[in-house]
Backbone as CSV, one residue per row, in Angstrom:
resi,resn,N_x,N_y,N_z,CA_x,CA_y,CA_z,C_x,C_y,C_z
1,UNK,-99.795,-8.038,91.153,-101.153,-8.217,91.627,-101.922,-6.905,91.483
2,UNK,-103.173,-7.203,90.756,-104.291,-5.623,90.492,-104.905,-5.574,92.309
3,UNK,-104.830,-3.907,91.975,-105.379,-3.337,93.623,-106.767,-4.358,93.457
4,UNK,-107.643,-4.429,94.410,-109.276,-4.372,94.436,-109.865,-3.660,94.210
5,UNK,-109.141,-2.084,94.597,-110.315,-1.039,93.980,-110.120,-0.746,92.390
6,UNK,-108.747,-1.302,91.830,-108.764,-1.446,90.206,-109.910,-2.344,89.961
7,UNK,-109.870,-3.077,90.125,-110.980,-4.708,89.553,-112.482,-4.106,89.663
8,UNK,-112.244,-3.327,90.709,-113.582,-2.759,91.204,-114.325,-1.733,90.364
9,UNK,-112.992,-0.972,89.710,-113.507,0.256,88.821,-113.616,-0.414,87.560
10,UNK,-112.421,-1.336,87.255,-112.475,-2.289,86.064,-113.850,-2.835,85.663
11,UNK,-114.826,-3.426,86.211,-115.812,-4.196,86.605,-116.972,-2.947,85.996
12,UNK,-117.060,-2.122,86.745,-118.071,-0.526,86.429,-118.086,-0.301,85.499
13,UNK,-116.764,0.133,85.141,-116.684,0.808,83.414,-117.457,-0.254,82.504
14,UNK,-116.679,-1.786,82.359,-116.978,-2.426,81.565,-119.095,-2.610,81.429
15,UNK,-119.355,-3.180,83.173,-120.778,-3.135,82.741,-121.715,-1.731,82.403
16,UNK,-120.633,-0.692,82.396,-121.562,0.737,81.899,-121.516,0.590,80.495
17,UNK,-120.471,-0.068,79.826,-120.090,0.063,78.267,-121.240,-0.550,78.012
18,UNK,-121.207,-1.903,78.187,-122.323,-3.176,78.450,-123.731,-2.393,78.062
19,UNK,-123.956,-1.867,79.483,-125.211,-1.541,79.199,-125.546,-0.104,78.596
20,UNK,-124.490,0.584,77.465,-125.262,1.894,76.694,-124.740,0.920,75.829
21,UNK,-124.173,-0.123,75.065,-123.610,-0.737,73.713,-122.914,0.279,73.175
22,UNK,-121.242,0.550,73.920,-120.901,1.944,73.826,-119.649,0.807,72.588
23,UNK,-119.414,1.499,71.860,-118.136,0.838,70.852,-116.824,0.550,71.082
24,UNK,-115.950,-0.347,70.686,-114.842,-0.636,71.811,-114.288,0.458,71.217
25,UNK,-113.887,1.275,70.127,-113.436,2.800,70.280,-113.904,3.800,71.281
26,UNK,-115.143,3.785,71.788,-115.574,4.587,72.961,-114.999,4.352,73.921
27,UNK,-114.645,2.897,74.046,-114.118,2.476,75.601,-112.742,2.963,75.152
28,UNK,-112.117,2.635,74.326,-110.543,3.285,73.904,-110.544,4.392,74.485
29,UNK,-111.234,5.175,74.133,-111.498,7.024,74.177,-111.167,7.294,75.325
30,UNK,-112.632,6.403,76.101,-112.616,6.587,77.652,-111.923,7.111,78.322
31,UNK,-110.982,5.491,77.720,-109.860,5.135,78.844,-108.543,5.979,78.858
32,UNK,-108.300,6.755,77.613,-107.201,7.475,77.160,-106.268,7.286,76.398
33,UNK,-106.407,5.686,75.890,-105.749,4.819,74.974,-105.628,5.430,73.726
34,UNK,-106.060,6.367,73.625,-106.250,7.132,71.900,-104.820,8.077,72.012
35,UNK,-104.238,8.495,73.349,-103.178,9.325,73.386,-102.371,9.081,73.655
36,UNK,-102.105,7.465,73.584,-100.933,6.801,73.786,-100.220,6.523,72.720
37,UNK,-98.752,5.755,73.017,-98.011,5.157,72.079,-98.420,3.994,71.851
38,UNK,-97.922,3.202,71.086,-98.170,1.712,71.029,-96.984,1.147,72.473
39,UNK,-96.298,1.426,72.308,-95.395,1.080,73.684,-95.957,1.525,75.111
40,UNK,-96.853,2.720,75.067,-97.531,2.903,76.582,-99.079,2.630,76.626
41,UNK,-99.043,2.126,75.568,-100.745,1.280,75.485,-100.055,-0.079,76.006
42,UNK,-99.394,-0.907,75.524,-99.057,-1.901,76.262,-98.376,-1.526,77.876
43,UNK,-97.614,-0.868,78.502,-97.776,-0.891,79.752,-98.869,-0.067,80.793
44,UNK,-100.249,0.591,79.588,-101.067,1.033,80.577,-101.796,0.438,81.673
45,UNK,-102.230,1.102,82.431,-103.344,-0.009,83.638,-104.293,-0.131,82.490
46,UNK,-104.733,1.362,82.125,-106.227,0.873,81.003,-106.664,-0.463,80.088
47,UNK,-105.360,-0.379,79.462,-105.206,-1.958,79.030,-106.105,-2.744,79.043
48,UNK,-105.673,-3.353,80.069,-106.262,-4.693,80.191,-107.822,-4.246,80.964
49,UNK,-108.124,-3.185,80.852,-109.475,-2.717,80.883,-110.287,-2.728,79.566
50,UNK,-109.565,-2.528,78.693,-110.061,-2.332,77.231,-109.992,-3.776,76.456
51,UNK,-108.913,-4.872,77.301,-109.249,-6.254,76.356,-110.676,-6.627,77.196
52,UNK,-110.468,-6.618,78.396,-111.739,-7.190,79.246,-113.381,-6.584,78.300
53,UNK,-113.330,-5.194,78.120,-114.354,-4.654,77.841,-114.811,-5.396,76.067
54,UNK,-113.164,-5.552,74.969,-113.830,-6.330,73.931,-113.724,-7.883,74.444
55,UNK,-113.642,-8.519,75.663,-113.855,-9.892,75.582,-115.358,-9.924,76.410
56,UNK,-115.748,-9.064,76.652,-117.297,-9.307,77.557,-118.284,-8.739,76.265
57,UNK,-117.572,-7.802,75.285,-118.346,-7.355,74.247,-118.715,-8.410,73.258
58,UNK,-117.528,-9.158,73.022,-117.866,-10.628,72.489,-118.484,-11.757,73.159
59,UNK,-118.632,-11.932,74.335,-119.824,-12.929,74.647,-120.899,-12.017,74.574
60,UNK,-121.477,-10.907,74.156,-122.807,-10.270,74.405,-122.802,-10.119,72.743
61,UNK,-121.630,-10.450,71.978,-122.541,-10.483,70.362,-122.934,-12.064,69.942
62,UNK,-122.577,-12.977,71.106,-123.195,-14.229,70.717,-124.442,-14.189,70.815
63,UNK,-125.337,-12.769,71.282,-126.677,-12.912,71.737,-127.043,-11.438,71.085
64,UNK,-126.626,-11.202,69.849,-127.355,-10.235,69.144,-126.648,-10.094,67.758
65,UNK,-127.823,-9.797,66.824,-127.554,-10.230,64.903,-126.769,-9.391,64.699
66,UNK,-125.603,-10.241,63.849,-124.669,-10.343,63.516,-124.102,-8.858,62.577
67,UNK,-125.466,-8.420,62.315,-125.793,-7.116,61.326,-125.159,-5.782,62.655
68,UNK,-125.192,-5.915,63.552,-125.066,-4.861,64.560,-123.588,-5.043,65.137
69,UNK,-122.671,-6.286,64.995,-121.180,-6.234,65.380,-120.326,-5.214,64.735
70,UNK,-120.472,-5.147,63.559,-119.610,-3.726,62.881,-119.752,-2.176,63.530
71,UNK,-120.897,-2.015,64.402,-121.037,-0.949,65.126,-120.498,-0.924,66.250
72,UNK,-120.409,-1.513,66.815,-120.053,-2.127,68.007,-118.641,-2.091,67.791
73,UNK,-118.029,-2.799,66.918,-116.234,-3.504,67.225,-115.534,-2.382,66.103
74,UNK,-116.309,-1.710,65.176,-115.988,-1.097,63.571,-115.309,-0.266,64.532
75,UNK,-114.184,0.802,63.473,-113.886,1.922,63.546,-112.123,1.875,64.132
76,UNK,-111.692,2.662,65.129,-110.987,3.177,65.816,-109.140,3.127,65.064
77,UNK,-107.913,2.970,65.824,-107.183,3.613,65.018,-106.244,2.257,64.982
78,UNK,-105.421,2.067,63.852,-104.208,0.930,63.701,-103.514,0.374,64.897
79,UNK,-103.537,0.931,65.787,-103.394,0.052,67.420,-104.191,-0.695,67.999
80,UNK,-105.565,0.110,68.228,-106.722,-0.232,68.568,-106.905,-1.260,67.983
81,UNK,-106.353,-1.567,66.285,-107.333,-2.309,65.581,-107.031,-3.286,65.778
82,UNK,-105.351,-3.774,66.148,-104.502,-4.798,66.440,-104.871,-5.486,67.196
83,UNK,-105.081,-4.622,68.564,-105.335,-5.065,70.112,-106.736,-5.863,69.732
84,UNK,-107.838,-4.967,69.204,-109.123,-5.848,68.826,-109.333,-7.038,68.080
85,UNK,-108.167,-7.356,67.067,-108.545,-8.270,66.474,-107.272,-9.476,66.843
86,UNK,-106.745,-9.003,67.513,-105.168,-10.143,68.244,-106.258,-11.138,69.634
87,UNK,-107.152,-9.732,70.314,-107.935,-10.339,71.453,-109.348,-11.174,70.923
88,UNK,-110.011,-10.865,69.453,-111.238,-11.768,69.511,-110.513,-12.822,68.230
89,UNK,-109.213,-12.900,67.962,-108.424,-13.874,67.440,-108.567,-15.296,67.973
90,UNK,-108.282,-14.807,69.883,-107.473,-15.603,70.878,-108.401,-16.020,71.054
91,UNK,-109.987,-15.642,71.031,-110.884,-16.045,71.714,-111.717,-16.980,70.707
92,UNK,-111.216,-17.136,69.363,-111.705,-17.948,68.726,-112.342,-17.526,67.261
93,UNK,-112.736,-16.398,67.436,-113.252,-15.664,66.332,-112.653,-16.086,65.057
94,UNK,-113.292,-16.546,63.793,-112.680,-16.878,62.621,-112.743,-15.337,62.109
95,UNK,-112.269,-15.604,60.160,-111.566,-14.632,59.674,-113.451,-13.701,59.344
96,UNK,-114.705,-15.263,59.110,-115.331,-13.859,58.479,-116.226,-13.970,59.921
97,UNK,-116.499,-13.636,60.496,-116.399,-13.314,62.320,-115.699,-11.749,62.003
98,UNK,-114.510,-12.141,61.947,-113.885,-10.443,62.269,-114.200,-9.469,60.857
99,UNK,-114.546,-10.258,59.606,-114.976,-9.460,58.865,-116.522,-9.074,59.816
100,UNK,-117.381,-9.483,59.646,-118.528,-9.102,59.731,-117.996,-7.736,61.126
101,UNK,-117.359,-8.367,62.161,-117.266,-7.305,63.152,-116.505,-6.010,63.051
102,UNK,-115.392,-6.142,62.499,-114.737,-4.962,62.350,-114.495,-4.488,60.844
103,UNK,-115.327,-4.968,59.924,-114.947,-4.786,58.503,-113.460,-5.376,57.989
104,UNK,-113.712,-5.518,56.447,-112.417,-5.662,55.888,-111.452,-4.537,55.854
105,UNK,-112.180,-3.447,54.805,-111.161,-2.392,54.806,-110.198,-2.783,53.888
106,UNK,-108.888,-1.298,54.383,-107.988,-1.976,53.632,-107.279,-2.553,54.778
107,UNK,-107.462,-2.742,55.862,-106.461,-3.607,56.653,-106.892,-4.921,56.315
108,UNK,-105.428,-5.775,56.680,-105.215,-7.199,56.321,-105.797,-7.673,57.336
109,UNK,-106.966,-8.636,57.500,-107.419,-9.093,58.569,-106.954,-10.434,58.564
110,UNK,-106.579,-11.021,57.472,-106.194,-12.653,57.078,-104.507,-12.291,57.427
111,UNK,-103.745,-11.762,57.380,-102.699,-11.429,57.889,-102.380,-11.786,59.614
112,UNK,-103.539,-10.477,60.136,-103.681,-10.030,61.223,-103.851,-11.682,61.892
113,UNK,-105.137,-12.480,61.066,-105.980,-13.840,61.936,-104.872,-14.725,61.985
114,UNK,-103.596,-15.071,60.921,-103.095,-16.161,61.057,-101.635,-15.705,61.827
115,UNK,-101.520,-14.412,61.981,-100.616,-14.034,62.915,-100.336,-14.936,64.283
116,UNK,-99.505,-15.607,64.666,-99.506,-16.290,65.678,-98.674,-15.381,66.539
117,UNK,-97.564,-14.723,66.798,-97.007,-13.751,67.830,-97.980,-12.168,67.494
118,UNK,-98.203,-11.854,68.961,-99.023,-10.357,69.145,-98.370,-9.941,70.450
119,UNK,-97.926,-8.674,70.658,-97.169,-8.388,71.592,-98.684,-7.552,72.613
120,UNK,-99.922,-7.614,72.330,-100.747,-7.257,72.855,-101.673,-7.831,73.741
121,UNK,-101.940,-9.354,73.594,-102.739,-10.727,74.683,-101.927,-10.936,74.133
122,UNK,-101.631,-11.905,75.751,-100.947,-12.646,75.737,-102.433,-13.705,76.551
């Protein structure tokens, strides 16, 4: 069970991201997720601060052009990128959805989309 005053700080951060349209790499940054392992990114508290922040970031790009999601979701590092595209996977997002949001690149995003096990959402 999360404290209340987690949910509480949880809640802050996310509507501060919210309202500067800070990038889910910023919120990564934030949170300290950039100096983790992939093994202590999955048992951080931050965590599930950082899926919350790209699942509230994705209901707020249903309400702004589609041209501005790559700023927003683009960038950050081969963990990050997992966690971001495993969480707006789950939430429905098709393959060119996550193109437009996080670019192609050279990462496999058609890989990544039809991936059915992610050790990151569950």
């Amino acid at each position: 069970m999360e404290h209340a005053n987690f949910k509480i700080f949880e809640q802050f951060k996310i509507a501060g991201w919210l309202k500067e349209q800070a990038t889910t790499t910023k919120a990564w940054k934030d949170l300290g997720l950039d100096r983790l392992s992939v093994a202590e990114v999955l048992e951080a508290a931050a965590f599930s601060t950082y899926v919350q922040y790209v699942l509230a970031l994705n209901e707020k790009a249903k309400k702004i052009d589609f041209h501005n999601w790559k700023t927003l979701f683009g960038g950050g590092s081969e963990t990050e990128f997992l966690v971001k595209v495993t969480t707006l996977v789950r939430k429905g997002r098709g393959i060119t959805d996550l193109k437009l949001m996080v670019g192609s690149g050279s990462r496999s995003l058609e890989q990544e989309h039809n991936s059915i096990e992610s050790p990151f959402v569950t």
